[in-house]
C-alpha positions in Angstrom: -39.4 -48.8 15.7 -37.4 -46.4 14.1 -34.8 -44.1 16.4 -34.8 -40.9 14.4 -37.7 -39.6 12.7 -38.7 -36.9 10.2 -38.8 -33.6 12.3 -36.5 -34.4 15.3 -34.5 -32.2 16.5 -30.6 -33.9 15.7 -27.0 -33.1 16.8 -24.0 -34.0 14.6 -21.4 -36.4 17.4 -18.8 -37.5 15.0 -16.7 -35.7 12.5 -14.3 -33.0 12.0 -15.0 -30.1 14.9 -16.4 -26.5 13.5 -13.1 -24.9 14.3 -11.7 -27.1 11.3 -14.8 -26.8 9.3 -16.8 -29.5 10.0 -20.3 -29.8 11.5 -19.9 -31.8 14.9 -21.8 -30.3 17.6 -24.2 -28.5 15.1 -28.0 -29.0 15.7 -30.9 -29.3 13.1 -34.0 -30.9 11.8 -34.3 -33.7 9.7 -35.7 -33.1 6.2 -35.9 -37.1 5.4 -34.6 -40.3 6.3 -33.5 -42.7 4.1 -33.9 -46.2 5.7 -32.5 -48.3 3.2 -29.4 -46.6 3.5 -29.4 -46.2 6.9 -28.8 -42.0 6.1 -30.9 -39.0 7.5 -30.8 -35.1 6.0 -30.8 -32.4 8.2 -31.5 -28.9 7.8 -28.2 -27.0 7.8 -25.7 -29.7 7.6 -23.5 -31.5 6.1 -23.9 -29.1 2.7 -22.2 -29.9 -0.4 -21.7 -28.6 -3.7 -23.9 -29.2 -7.0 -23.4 -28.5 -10.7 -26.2 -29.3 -12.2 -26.4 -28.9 -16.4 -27.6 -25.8 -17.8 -31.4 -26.1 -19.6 -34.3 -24.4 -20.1 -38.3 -24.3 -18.6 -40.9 -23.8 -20.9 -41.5 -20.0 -19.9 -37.3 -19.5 -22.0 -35.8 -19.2 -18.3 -32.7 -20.9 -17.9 -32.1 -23.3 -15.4 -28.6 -25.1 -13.7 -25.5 -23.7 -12.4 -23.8 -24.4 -9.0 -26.4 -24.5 -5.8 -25.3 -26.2 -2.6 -27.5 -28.5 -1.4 -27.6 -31.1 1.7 -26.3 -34.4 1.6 -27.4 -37.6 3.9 -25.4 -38.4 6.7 -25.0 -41.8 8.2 -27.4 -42.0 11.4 -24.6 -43.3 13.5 -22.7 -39.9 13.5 -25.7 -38.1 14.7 -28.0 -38.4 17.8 -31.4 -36.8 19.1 -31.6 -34.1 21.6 -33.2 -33.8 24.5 -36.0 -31.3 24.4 -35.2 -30.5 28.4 -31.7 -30.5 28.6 -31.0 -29.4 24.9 -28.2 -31.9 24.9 -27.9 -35.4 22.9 -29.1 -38.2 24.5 -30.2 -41.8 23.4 -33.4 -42.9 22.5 -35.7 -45.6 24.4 -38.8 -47.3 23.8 -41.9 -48.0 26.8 -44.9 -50.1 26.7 -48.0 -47.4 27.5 -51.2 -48.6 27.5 -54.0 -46.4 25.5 -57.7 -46.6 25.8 -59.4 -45.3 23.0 -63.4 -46.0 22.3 -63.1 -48.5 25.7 -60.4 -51.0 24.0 -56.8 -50.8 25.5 -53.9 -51.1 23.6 -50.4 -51.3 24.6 -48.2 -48.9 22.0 -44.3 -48.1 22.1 -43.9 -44.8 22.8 -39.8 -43.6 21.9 -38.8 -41.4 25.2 -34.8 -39.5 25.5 -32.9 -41.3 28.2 -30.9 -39.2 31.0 -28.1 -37.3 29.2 -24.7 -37.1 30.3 -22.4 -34.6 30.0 -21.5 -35.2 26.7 -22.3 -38.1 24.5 
């Protein structure tokens, strides 16, 4: 069962601090994840730079230029964050069982572990 998910709410734990303009410690969303890679996109960082080649639509608009755009980051560097605490924390798994239509099921259900101070 898969750790991080589209939609979790992610903080950057590894990587050049924001006073040296990196991202660690910055929080977002994740756009995608990219399993076989073992990368994730979050909103807001990790942005990079893109030229892509001048062309043109059908209406005669041209298209390209520079646009910044985000880039994946490995899942290692990044963890989820605790909806309580609002700090990163690691992710479990727990056997619940669910009745539905009188059959019971046991499903894993992912849960955020106590935090610490820091992770």
């Amino acid at each position: 069962m898969a750790k991080i998910k589209k939609g979790d709410l992610v903080q950057v734990i590894s990587g050049a601090s924001q006073t040296r303009g990196g991202d660690r410690g910055k929080q977002g969303r994740v756009i995608e994840v990219l399993v076989e890679q073992n990368r994730v996109i979050v909103e807001g960082i990790n942005f990079v730079t893109k030229h892509t080649r001048v062309g043109q639509t059908q209406r005669g608009t041209k298209t390209g230029g520079i646009e910044t755009v985000e880039a994946p980051i490995h899942i290692s560097n990044i963890a989820l964050v605790d909806p309580d605490s609002k700090k990163p924390t690691r992710v479990g798994h727990r056997v619940e069982q669910v009745t539905k239509d009188g059959v019971t099921k046991d499903v894993r259900v992912r849960y955020a572990k106590k935090s610490g101070k820091d992770l």
